[in-house]
ZAVEXPA-272060 format. One line per 10 residues: number of its first residue (from 0); for each residue x negated, y negated, z of C-alpha. Coordinates in steps of 0.5 Angstrom, whole numbers. Layout:
BEGIN
NUM	X:Y:Z  ...;
***
This chain:
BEGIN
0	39:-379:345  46:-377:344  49:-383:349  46:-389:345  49:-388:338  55:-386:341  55:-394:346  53:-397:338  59:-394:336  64:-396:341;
10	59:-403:341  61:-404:333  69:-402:335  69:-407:340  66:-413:336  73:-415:334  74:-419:341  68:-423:338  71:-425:332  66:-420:328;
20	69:-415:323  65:-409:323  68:-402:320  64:-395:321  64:-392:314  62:-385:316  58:-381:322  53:-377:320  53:-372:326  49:-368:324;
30	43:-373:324  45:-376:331  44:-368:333  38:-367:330  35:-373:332  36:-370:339  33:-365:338  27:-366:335  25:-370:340  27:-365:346;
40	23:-360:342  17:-365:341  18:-366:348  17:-359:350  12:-358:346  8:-363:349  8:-361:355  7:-354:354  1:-356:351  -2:-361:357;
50	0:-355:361  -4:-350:358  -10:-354:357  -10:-356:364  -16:-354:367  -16:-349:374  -8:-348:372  -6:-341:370  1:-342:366  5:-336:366;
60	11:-336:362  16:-331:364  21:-330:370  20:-328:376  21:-327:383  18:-326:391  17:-320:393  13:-321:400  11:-326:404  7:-332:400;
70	8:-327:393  11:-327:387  13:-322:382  13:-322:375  12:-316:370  7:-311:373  4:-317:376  3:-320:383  1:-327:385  0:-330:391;
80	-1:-337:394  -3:-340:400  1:-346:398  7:-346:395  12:-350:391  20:-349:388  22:-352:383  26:-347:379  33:-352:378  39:-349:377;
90	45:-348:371  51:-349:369  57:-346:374  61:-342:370  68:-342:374  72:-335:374  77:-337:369  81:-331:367  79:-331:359  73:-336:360;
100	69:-330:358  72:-329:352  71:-335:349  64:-338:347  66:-344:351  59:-349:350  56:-352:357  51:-358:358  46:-354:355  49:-350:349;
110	53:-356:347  45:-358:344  45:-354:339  51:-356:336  51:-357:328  58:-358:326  63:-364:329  68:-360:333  75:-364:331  78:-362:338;
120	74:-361:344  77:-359:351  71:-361:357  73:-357:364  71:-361:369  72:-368:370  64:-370:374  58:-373:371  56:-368:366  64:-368:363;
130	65:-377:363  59:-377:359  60:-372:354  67:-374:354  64:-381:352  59:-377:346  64:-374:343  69:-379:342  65:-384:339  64:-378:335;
140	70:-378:332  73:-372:336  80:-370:339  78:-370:347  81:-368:353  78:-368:360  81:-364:365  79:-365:373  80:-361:379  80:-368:383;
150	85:-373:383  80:-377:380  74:-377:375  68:-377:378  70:-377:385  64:-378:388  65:-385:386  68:-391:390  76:-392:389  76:-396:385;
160	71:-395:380  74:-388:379  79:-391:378  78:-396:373  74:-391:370  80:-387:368  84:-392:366  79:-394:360  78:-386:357  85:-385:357;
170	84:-391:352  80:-386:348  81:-380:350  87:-375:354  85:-374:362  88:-370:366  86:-370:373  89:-367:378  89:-360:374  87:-353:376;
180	85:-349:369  88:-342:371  87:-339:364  83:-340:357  85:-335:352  83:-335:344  87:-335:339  85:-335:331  80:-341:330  82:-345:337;
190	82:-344:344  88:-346:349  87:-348:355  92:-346:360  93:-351:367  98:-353:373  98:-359:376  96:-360:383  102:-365:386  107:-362:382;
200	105:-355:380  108:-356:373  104:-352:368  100:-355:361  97:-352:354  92:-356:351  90:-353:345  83:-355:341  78:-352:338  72:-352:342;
210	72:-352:350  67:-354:354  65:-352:361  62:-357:366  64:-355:372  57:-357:376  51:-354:377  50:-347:381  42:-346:384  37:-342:380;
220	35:-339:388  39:-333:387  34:-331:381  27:-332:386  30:-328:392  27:-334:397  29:-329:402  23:-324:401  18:-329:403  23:-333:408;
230	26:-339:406  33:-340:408  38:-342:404  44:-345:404  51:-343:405  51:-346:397  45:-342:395  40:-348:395  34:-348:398  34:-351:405;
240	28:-357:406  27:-362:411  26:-370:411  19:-368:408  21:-363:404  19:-357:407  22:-350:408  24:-345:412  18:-342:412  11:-346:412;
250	7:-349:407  12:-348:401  16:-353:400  21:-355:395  25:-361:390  29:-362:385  36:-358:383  33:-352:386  35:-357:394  42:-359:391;
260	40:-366:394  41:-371:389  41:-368:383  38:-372:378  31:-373:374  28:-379:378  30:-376:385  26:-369:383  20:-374:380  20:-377:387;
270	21:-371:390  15:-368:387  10:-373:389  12:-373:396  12:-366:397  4:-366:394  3:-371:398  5:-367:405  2:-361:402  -5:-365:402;
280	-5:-370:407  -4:-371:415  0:-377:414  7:-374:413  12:-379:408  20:-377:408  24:-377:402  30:-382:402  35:-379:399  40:-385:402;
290	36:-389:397  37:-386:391  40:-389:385  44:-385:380  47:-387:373  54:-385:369  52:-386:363  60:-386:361  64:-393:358  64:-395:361;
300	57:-394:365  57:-392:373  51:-395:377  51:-393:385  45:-393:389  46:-392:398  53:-391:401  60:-392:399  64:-397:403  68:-390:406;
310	62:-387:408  59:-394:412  65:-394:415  63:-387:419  57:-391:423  58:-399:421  61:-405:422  61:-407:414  63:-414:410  64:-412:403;
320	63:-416:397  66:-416:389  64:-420:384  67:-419:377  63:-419:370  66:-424:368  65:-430:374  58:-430:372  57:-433:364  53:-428:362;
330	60:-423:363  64:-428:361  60:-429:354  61:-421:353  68:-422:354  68:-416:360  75:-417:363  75:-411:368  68:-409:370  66:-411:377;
340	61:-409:382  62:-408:390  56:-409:395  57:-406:402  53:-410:407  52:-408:415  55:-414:419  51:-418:423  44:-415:420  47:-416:413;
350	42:-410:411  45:-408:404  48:-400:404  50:-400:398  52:-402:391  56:-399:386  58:-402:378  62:-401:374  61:-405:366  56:-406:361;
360	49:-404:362  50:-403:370  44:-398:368  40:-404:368  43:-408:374  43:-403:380  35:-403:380  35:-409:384  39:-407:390  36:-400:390;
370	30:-403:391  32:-407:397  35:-400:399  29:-398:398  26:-403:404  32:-403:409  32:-410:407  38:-415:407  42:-419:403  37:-425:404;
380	32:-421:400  36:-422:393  41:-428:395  34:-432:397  30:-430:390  32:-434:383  35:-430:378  35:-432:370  42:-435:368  45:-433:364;
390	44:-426:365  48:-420:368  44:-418:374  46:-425:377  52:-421:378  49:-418:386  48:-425:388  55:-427:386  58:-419:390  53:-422:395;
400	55:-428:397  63:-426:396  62:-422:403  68:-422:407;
***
């Protein structure tokens, strides 16, 4: 709800390349929050109300944690299950910076409740959570700086997408990789954030009005002493589960945040069905981590799904493939000179491990070579099948057939 205004804005930025002279007069960033929030509060709300009419569901809204074996407490009551499920996610980590805590920093969660524009804001963190917010408030119209640990923006992502990533927000907006954040201080209506660089130790003071903390998530584990029921966590605090999600302990399984394995909505959906089905069926379904898609809704977007090419060459001899956007029409039309996607191919099988895009709607492009992931399946599975011209999903095809 907030990313897609903020793509339109950067859409009606960008016309001029097309020959089109467009202008925003205003944002009315109150509205773009609002919106937001009406339909995540319509969507709570029906789902709580499909919870509480659910019948032989009984709906407890309130903490709680285990206190024995197949127990849970909550206030003066105790609840026990033959079968049980985890799936209480996690929060925001919130890293010991000296003075964080005196500063009324915005994470993920309280940034929603924004009512006000900041006009300068400062994001620690250079993950997922920190590029797409980053993207959100510039097109908003705010000063952002993004400050990462690493020595690049999202470096979970191959190399050169990490990279090019990097070189099209500096356009928009300050990057600091490389950064340790090692003091935030307050200081009348603004915050300072002080730094250090990583490789030259020299220190930096950046000062805006707002700062954000997206550092990654922590396991909300800790808060349900899994321990009093035995279920292991790991050294982390997430729950441990195998390939079938199970637990230490049996017939309690867990999924989603709360198993700090691909941590993303999809993955837990899936998660949920595969766990459920174990708990009532003989036959034993795995879950796929390998072949979970992801998303980074920055600009430009970020779409992955399967290995990287570091991460085949541990176990595989690959062939790695790289069309541009624009040696397809469809890129060319749009004027796209630097985004690209990289497939990784296992040599002699030419099963498909991975596959990663960089450039306009890759959200929608990843699908196809997530489902041949999916299904272990080789590059013939796209290479052989028609694709509409003129349209960007000829781009795996054209990464495909590039192989070398």
């Amino acid at each position: 709800m907030l990313i897609y205004p903020a793509d339109r804005i950067r859409d009606i930025e960008e016309a001029g390349k097309f020959g089109v002279k467009a202008k925003i007069t205003r944002i009315d960033f109150s509205a773009v929050m609002e919106r937001m929030r009406k339909a995540v509060t319509a969507g709570r709300n029906f789902l709580l109300k499909e919870i509480r009419n659910s019948k032989n569901l009984d709906f407890y809204h309130e903490s709680a944690h285990f206190s024995g074996n197949y127990t849970l407490e909550l206030n003066h009551e105790q609840i026990k299950g033959k079968k049980i499920f985890i799936a209480s996610g996690s929060r925001p980590l919130i890293p010991p910076i000296e003075g964080l805590a005196g500063v009324n920093y915005l994470t993920n969660e309280s940034v929603l409740g924004l009512k006000k524009r900041p006009r300068s804001i400062v994001i620690i963190g250079g993950g997922y959570i920190g590029v797409e917010y980053g993207h959100f408030f510039a097109a908003m119209g705010t000063t952002v700086t993004v400050l990462g640990r690493g020595d690049f923006l999202v470096p979970g992502e191959e190399p050169e997408i990490s990279t090019l990533l990097q070189k099209e927000l500096k356009k928009r907006m300050d990057v600091h990789a490389g950064t340790i954040v090692i003091g935030v201080e307050r200081s009348g209506g603004s915050t300072t954030v002080h730094g250090r660089d990583k490789k030259s130790g020299r220190n930096k003071k950046i000062t805006a009005e707002r700062v954000m903390v997206a550092t990654g998530r922590v396991s909300n584990a800790g808060l349900l002493k899994p321990e009093n029921t035995g279920v292991s966590t790991d050294e982390r605090g997430f729950i441990k589960v195998d390939d079938h999600l199970r637990t230490s302990r049996e017939n309690i399984w867990a999924v989603g945040d709360i198993i700090g394995r691909q941590m993303f909505t999809h993955a837990g959906d899936k998660g949920a069905k595969i766990a459920w089905h174990n708990a009532v069926h003989d036959e034993q379904i795995k879950m796929d981590f390998a072949a979970v898609p992801h998303v980074v809704f920055s600009h430009p977007q970020i779409a992955s799904v399967g290995l990287t090419e570091a991460q085949a060459r541990k176990k595989h001899t690959v062939l790695v493939g790289k069309a541009k956007y624009s040696d397809i029409v469809a890129g060319d039309a749009m004027a796209e000179k630097e985004g690209f996607a990289k497939a990784i191919v296992e040599k002699g099988s030419r099963r498909l491990l991975g596959f990663h895009v960089i450039g306009p709607y890759a959200s929608f492009i990843i699908q196809e070579a997530a489902n041949v992931i999916a299904d272990k399946g080789n590059v013939n599975a796209i290479i052989d099948k028609m694709h509409t011209f003129p349209t960007l999903p000829e781009l795996i095809p054209e990464a495909l057939e590039k192989l070398e």
